[in-house]
C-alpha positions as CSV (number, residue, x, y, z in Angstrom):
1,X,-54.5,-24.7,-11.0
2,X,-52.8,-22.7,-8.2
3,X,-52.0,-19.4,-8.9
4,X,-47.9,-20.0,-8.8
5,X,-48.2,-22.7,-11.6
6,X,-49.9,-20.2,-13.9
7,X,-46.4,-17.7,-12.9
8,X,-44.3,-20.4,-13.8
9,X,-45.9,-22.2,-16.8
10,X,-46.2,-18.2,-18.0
11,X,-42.5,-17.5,-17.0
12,X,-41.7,-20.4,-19.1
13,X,-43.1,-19.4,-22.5
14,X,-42.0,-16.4,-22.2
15,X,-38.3,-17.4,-21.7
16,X,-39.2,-19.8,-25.1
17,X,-41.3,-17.0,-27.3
18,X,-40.6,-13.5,-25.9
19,X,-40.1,-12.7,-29.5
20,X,-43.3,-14.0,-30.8
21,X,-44.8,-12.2,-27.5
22,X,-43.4,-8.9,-28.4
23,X,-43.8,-9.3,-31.8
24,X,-48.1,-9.6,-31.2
25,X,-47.9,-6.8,-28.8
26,X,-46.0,-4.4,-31.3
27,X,-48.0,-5.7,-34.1
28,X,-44.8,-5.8,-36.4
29,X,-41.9,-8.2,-36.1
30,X,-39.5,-7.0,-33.9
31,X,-36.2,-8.7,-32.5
32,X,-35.3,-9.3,-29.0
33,X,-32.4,-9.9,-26.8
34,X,-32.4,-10.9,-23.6
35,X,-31.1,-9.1,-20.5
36,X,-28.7,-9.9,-18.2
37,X,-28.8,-8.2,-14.9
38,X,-26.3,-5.5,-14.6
39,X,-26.7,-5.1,-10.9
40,X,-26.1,-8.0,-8.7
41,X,-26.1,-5.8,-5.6
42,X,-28.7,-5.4,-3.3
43,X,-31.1,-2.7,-3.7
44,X,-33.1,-0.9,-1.1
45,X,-36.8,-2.5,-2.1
46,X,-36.3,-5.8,-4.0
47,X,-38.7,-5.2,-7.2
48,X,-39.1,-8.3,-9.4
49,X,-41.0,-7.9,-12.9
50,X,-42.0,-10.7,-15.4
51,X,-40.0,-10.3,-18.6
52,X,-37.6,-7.4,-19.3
53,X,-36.2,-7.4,-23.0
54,X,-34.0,-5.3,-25.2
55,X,-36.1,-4.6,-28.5
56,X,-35.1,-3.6,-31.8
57,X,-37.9,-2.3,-34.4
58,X,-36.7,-0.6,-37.3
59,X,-33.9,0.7,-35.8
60,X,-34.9,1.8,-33.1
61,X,-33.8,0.2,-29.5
62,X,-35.9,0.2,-26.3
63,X,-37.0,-2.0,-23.6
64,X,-40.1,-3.8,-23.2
65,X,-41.7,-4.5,-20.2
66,X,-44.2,-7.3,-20.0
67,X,-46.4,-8.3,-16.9
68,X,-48.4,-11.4,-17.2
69,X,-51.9,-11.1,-14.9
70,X,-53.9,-13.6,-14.2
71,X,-56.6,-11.9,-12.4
72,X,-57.3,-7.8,-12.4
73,X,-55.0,-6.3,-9.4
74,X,-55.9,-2.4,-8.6
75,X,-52.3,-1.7,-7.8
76,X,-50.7,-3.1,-11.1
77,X,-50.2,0.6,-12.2
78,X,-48.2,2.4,-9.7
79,X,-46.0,-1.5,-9.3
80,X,-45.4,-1.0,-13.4
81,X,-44.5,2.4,-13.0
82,X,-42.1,1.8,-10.5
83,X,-40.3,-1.3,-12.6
84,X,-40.3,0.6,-15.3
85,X,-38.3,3.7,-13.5
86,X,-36.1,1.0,-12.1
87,X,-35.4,-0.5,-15.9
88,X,-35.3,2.8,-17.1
89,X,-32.3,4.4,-14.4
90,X,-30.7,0.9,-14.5
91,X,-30.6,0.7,-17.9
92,X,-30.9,4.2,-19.0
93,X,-33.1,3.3,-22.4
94,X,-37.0,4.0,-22.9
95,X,-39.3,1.5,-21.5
96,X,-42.1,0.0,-23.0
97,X,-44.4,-1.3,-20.4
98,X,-47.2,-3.9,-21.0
99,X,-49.6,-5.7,-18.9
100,X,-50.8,-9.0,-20.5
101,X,-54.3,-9.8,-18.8
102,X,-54.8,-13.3,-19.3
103,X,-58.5,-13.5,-17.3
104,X,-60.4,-10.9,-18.8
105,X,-61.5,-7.2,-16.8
106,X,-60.3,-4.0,-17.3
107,X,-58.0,-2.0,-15.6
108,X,-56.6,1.5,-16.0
109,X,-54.3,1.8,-18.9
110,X,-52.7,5.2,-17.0
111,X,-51.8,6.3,-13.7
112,X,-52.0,10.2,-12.2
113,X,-50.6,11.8,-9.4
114,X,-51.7,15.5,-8.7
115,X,-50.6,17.5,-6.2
116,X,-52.1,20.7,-5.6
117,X,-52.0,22.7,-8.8
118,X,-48.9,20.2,-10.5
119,X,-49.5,17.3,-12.1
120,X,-46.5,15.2,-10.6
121,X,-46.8,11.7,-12.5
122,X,-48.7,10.9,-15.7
123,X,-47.6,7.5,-16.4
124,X,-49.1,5.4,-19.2
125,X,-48.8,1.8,-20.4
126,X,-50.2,-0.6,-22.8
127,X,-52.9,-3.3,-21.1
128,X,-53.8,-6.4,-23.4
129,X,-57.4,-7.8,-22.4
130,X,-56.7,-11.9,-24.0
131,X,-60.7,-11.7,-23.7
132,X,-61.4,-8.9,-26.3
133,X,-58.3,-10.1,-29.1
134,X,-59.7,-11.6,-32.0
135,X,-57.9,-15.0,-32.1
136,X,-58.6,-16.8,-35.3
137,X,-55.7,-15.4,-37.0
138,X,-53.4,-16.5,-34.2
139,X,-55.5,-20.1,-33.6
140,X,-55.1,-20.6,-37.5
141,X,-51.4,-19.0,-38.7
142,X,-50.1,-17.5,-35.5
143,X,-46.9,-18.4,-34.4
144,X,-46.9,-21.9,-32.4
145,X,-45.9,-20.2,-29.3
146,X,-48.3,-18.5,-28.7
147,X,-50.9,-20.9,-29.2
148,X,-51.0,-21.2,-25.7
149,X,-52.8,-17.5,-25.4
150,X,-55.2,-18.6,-28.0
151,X,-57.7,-20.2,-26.0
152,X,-58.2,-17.1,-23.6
153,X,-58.7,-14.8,-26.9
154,X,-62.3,-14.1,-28.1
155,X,-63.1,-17.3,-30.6
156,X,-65.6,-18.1,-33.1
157,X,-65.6,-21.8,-32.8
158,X,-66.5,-23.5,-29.4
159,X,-63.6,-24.3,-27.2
160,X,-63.6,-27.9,-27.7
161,X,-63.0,-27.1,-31.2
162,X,-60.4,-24.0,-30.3
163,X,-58.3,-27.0,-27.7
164,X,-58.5,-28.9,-30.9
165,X,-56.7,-27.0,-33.5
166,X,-54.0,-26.4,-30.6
167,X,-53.6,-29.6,-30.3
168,X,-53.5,-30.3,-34.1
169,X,-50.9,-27.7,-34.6
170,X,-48.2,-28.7,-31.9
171,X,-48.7,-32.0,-33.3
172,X,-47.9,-30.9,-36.5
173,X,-45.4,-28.0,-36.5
174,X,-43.9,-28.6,-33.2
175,X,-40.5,-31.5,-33.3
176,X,-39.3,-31.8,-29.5
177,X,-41.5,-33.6,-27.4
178,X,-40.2,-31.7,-24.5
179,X,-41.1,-28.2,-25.9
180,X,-44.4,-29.9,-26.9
181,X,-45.4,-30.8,-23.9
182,X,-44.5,-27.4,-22.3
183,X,-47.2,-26.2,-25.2
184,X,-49.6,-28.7,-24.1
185,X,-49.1,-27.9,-20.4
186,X,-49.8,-23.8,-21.0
């Protein structure tokens, strides 16, 4: 599959489950609204991210960031740090900001800029590797959005077997056919 269907199919399931998305990367429920662009004006360097919501967790508001990778990209850390300094002067609320790595590698979870004696930037993020989450929980009682993810998460059972219980559970738990085929599609 090209890499622009994997963008889309992605950008897709997260318009459908950013809540379930942010919810796993949090590790607590949290609520989310989505954001409407405040500035419909031109801006000097057009800077698209992934998936920019407002989140609530007990109380307290910020935004979270996600970026969806599909293969490890060396610049990743100074293109988050500079969405996340747009989201966070556009917006003026802390930013969470998360890579999702879909493929497996590693990447730097931090990015530094010295100069001479001053450290200038010391920027950190969150980086989810699929390959090394322990997916049983989510293949088994995980919400169904997310099932999608399940497959790319370290398994017990064979992948045949993983594919399966996907299968099983959009079957069972999911009603429109439409958003059941979007599932089977990711």
């Amino acid at each position: 599959m090209p890499l622009a269907e994997y963008d889309l199919i992605i950008k897709v399931l997260a318009d459908s489950y950013m809540e379930q998305i942010a919810s796993f990367v949090r590790g607590v429920e949290v609520a989310v609204e989505q954001i409407e662009d405040k500035d419909k004006e031109a801006i000097a360097v057009q800077r698209a991210s992934d998936k920019l919501v407002k989140v609530c967790e007990n109380g307290y508001e910020y935004l979270m960031l996600v970026e969806f990778q599909t293969r490890p990209d060396r610049k990743m850390a100074r293109r988050l740090l500079e969405y996340t300094t747009m989201h966070h002067c556009r917006y003026e609320k802390p930013v969470y900001p998360v890579v999702i790595n879909l493929t497996g590698g590693r990447g730097e979870e931090r990015y530094i800029v010295d100069c001479a004696d001053l450290t200038v930037i010391d920027f950190n993020y969150r980086l989810i590797n699929l390959q090394g989450v322990p997916g049983r929980e989510l293949l088994y009682r995980g919400p169904v959005g997310l099932l999608p993810l399940a497959p790319l998460m370290r398994q017990e059972e064979p992948p045949e077997a993983v594919l399966e219980k996907c299968a099983s559970r959009f079957e069972t738990e999911v009603e429109g056919n439409e958003e059941r085929a979007t599932l089977y599609l990711a």
